[in-house]
C-alpha positions as CSV (number, residue, x, y, z in Angstrom):
1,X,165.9,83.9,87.2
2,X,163.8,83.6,90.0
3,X,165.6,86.5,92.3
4,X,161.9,88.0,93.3
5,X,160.7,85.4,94.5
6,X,160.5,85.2,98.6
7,X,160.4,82.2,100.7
8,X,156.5,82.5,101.7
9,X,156.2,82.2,97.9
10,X,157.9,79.2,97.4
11,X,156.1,77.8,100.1
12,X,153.1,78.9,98.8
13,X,153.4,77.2,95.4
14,X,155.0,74.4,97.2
15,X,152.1,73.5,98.8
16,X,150.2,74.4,95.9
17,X,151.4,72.3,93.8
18,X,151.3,69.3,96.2
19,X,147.4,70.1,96.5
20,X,146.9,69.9,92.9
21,X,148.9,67.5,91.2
22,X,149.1,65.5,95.0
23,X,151.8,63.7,96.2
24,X,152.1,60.6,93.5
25,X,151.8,62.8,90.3
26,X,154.4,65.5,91.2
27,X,157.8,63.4,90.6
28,X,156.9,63.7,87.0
29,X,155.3,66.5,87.1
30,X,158.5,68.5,88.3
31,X,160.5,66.6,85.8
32,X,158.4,67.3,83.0
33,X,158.7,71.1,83.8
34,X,162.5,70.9,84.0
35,X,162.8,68.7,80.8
36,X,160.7,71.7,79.2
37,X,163.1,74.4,80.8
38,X,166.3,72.8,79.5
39,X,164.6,72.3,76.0
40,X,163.7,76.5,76.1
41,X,167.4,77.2,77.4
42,X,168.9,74.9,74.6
43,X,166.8,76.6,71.8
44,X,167.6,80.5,73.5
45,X,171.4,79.2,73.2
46,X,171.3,77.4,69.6
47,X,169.6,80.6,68.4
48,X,171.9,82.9,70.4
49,X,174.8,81.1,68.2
50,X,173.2,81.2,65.2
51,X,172.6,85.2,65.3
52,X,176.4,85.8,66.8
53,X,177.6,83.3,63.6
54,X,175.2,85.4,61.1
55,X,176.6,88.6,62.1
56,X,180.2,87.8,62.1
57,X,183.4,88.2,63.6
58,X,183.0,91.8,64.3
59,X,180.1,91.1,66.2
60,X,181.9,88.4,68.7
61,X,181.7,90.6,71.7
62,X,178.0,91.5,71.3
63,X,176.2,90.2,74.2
64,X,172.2,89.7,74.2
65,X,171.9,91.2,78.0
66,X,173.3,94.8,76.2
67,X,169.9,95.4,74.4
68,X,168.8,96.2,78.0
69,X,168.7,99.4,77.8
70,X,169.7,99.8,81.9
71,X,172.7,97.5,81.5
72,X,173.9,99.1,78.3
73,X,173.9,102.9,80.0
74,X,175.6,101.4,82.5
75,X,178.1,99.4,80.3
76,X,178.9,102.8,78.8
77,X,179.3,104.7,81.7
78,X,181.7,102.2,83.1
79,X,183.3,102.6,79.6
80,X,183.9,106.1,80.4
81,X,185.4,106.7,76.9
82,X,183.8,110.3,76.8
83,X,184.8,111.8,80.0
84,X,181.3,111.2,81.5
85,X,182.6,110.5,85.2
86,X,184.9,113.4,85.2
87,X,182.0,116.1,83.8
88,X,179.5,114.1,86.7
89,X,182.1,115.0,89.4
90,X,182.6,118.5,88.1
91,X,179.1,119.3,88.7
92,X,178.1,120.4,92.5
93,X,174.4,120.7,92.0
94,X,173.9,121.9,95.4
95,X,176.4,124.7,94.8
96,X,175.0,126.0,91.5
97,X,171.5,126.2,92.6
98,X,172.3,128.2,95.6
99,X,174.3,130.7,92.9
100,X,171.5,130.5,90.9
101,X,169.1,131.5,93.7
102,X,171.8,134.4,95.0
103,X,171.3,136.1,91.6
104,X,167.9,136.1,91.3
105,X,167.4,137.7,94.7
106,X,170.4,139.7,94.0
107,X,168.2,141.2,90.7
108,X,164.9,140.9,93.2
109,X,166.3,143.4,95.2
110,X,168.2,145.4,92.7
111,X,164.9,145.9,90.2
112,X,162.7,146.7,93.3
113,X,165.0,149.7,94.3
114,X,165.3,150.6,90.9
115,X,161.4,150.1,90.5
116,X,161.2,152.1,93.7
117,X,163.4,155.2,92.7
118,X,161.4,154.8,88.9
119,X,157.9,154.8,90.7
120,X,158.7,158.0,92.9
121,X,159.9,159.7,89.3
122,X,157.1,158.2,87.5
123,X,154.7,159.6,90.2
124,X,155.1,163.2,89.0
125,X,154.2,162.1,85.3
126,X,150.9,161.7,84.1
127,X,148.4,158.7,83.8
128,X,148.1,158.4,80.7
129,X,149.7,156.8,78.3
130,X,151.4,158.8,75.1
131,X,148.3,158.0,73.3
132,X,145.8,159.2,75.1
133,X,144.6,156.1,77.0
134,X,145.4,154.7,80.7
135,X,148.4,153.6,81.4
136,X,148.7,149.4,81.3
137,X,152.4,149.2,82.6
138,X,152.2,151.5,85.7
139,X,152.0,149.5,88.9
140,X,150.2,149.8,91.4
141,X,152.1,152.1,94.0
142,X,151.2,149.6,97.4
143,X,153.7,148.1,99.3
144,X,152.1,144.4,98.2
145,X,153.0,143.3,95.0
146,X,150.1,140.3,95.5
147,X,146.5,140.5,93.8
148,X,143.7,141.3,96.7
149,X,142.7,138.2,98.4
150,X,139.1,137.4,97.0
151,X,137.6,134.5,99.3
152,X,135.0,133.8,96.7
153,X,137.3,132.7,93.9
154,X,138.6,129.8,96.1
């Protein structure tokens, strides 16, 4: 219940409680407090009972602690009805982002040759678009592909 706490703490409150109550009063005070925890555990547990007896027999392995929603993922991962342990293993995250990362520089380098051998072909055609107007998808023919560096944007 108390898993939290550290020993400085208990100390702390210790001492606390000695200063407050003082050292005649705390007897009872301390069994006043436990009489009040067992009465809170008794009522959890009556009321436990009556909600396990209220939803009936097919409800006899429900336990309160599953509405946690940590414990019941993990409950149903241990479960492992679906296969989940075998598709986790399967998976080598590591592996499939360094494929993932070989194909995109793969098509990196294949579209800028083909962009290349395009732009050299394209250079001989004319600005302008069929229309009549500029050109929009034409790039730049410079070896950078970055915007010019503009110191007073930043």
């Amino acid at each position: 219940m108390f898993n939290d706490i550290g020993p400085l703490e208990v100390v702390t409150l210790v001492v606390l409680a000695v200063l407050v109550f003082g050292p005649d009063k705390l007897p009872k005070v301390i069994q006043d407090v436990m009489r009040t925890v067992r009465k809170i555990r008794e009522f959890s547990e009556s009321a436990k009972h009556d909600i396990r007896q209220e939803l009936g027999p097919e409800y006899k392995d429900f336990e309160f602690e599953d509405l946690n929603p940590k414990t019941f993922i993990r409950k149903q991962l241990d479960n492992d009805e679906l296969g989940l342990k075998e598709i986790r293993n399967g998976f080598d995250l590591k592996k499939e982002m360094a494929e993932v990362t070989d194909a995109v520089h793969a098509r990196d380098t294949d579209s800028s040759s083909s962009t290349s051998s395009s732009s050299s072909s394209s250079s001989s055609s004319s600005s302008s678009s069929p229309g009549g107007g500029p050109n929009m998808t034409k790039k730049p023919e410079s070896g950078d592909d970055r915007p010019p560096f503009d110191a007073d944007a930043t």
